[in-house]
C-alpha positions in Angstrom: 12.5 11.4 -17.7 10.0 13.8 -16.4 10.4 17.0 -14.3 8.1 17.8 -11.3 7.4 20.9 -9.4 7.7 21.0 -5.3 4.6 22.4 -3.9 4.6 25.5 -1.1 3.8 22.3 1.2 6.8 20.3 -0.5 4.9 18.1 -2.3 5.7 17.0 -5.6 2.9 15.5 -8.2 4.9 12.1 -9.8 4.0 12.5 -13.4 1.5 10.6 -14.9 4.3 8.2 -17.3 6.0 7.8 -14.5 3.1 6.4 -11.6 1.6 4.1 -14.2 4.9 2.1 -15.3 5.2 1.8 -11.4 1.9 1.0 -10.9 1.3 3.6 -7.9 -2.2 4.8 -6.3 -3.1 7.4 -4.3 -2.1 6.4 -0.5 0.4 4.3 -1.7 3.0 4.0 0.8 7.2 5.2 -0.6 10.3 4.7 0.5 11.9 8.5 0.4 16.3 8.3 0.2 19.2 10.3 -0.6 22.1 8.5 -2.5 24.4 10.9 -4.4 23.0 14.0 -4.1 19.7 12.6 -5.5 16.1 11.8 -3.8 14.8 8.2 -4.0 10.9 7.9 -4.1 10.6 3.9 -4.6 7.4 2.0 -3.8 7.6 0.5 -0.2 8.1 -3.5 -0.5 4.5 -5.1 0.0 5.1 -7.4 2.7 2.0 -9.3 1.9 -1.2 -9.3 4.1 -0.8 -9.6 8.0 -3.3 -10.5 11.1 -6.9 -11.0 10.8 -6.9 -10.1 6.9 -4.5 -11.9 5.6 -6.7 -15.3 5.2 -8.6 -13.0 3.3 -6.3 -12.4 0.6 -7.4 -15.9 -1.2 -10.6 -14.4 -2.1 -12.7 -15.6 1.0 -15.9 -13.2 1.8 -14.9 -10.5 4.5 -18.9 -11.0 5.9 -18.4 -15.3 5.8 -15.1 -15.3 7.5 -16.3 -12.8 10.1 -19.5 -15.0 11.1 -17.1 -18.0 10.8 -15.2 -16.3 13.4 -18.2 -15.7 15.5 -19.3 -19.1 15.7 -15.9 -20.7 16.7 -15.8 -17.5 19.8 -19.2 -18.5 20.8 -18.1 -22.3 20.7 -14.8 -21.7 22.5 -16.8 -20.1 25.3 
């Protein structure tokens, strides 16, 4: 267990041990709680990829899928 310090802007730095064994990154989104008089910070649940990018997530090229996606528009038309 580590401590932390809240900021002036209530911020608090997760300590280095800590963001590694949870495998967090800057701008990654947390679930804040209360339970017991204590605050939760979790990671927020990846609910996998959604709309456009998720056929992207099998390792397809972003500049192939979009031109893909072109020719089937202009095809459709």
């Amino acid at each position: 267990m580590s401590t932390a310090t809240i900021g002036t802007r209530y911020q608090v730095v997760i300590p280095r041990r800590e963001r590694e064994q949870l495998g967090l990154r800057p701008h990654t989104k947390v679930v804040v709680e209360v339970a017991d008089g204590a605050v939760i910070i979790r990671p927020l649940p990846d609910g996998g990829w959604r709309g456009i990018g998720r056929k992207l997530a099998d390792g397809t090229d972003a500049t192939d899928y979009v031109k893909k996606l072109r020719a089937e528009w202009e095809s459709s038309r």
